[in-house]
C-alpha positions, 0 to 999 in steps of 0.5 A: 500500500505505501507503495501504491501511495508514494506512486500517486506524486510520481504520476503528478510530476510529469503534470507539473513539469509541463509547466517547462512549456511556460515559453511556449506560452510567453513566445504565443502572447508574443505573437498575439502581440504582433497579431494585436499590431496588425488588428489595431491598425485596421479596427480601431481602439475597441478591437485593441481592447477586445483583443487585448483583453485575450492577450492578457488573459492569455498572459495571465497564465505565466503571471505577465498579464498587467504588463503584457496588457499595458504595454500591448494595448499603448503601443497598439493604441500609438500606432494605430493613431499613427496609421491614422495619421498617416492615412490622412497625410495620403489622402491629402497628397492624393487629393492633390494630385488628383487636383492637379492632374485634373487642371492639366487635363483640362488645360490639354484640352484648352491647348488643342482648341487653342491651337486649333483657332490660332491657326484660323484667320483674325475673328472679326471685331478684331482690328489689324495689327499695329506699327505704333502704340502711344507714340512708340514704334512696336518691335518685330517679333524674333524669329524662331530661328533665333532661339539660341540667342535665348539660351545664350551662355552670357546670359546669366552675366548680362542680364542676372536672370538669377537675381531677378527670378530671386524677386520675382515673387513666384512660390511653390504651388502657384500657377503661372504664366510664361508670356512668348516662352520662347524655347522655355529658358525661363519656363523651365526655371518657373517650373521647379520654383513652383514644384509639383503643385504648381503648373506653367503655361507657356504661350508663344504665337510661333508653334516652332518654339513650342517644338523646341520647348516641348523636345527639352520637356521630354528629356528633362521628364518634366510635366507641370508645364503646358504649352499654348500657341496663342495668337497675337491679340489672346494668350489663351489662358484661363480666366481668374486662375493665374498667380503671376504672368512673367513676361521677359522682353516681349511685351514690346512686340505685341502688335495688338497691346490692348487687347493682349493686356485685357486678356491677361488681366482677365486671366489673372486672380484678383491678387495676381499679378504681371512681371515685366521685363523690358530693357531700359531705354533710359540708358544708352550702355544697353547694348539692345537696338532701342526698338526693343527697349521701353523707358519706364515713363512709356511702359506707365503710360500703357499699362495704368491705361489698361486696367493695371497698377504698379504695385511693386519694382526692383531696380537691380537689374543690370540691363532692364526694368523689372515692374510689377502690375495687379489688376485695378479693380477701379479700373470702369473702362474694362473692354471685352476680349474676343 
């Protein structure tokens, strides 16, 4: 019989000895850990109470359960706040994105129609071009066979293009004009300042610059900027969305001044603003023809006269007049554009 006694604990020790799987059980509320991680993020604090309370119970058989259950429901709890935080921050670029690609798109749109009028004859209403402007003689516009001037390597040292598109008052985001963009040395400068979120439209009257311009878009890669072949009275850009129009010397070649300065203050937003660049007629060691040069008393005889007002001017430049004009909203006389 004490025989038969003393084997009852011996039967009982293989039982407690299981308590060698204690590991076991510490490695699967790991696990229920990692998988109290994944069900926070997607459902939210109820499931990491709900869940958390299984893992504690869990735990409780190793006597872990408040500190698994602490640390196991802040951390899920974080990160889960994070994820939100996150998901938010995606949507937001997201809806820019789209925001953005959908202006591109309809700006292709307008680009096709406009450039299927500009090749049409005038539209009547529309009077002929002119030779002079308030007693000035307007200047030819350069061909496209002389592009290569524009990207010149001395440019920079004459002009200090650096210097004025440092105060040029362009920012990131904004939509902007590039005015007889030419082969695009400025488009291509006015497209990095305004990033990704921003968008360039660049508007010549001679489609053979927008190859050109459109040749180095390709293998730059670069996709916020859309050309426009506009015509000599109308730049074709859309109404009230435009931050800043730059137009670098060649406002002096519009043939048609009035009705191009209408349509650009029509396009720009009530607190937008033009650029102009025009060399300084006022100093003879401009080495410009003096056709292509504006003094500032002429350039405040047209523009003010056409719904503008000078709002601002850097006179850092070594060769030209650098002007900024907003819209005069007093302005009554406003002429309607064709």
């Amino acid at each position: 019989m004490q025989s038969s006694e003393r084997s009852k604990p011996q039967q009982v020790l293989p039982a407690v000895s299981r308590l060698d799987d204690l590991p076991r059980v510490s490695s699967a509320a790991s696990v229920g850990r990692s998988s109290l991680n994944r069900i926070a993020s997607r459902s939210g604090a109820l499931w990491v109470l709900l869940v958390g309370l299984a893992v504690g119970i869990v735990a409780g058989m190793c006597g872990d359960a408040p500190r698994v259950w602490g640390a196991a429901s802040l951390t899920c709890w974080q990160e889960g706040e994070q994820e939100t935080e996150l998901d938010a921050r995606r949507n937001s670029i997201e809806q820019r994105r789209l925001a953005v690609q959908q202006e591109r798109e309809r700006a292709r749109l307008r680009r096709q129609e406009g450039t299927r009028e500009s090749t049409d004859r005038m539209p009547e209403g529309v009077p002929p071009g002119l030779t002079h402007y308030k007693g000035r003689e307007i200047a030819q516009t350069m061909h496209y066979l002389g592009a290569p001037w524009l990207t010149r390597e001395e440019r920079e040292v004459e002009e200090k293009c650096s210097l004025m598109l440092a105060n040029c008052q362009v920012k990131s985001g904004m939509t902007v004009c590039d005015m007889g963009c030419g082969n695009g040395f400025y488009t291509f400068r006015l497209a990095e300042m305004v990033g990704p979120e921003g968008l360039v439209y660049a508007v010549d009257i001679q489609p053979e610059m927008l190859v050109l311009l459109r040749e180095e878009m390709e293998r730059r890669g670069v996709d916020n900027i859309v050309p426009i072949v506009g015509s000599v009275h109308h730049p074709r850009l859309p109404a009230g969305q435009i931050d800043a129009i730059l137009l670098a010397d060649v406002y002096h070649e519009f043939s048609h001044p009035e009705q191009m300065l209408a349509a650009m203050r029509q396009s720009l937003k009530p607190d937008g603003f033009a650029i102009l660049l025009e060399f300084r007629a006022e100093d003879p060691r401009v080495p410009i023809k003096p056709l292509h040069k504006m003094s500032k008393e002429q350039i405040l005889l047209e523009w003010p006269a056409n719904g503008f007002k000078l709002r601002d001017q850097f006179d850092g430049l070594t060769w030209q007049h650098m002007m900024f004009f907003g819209r005069d909203e007093a302005f009554a006389a406003e002429k309607s554009v064709p």
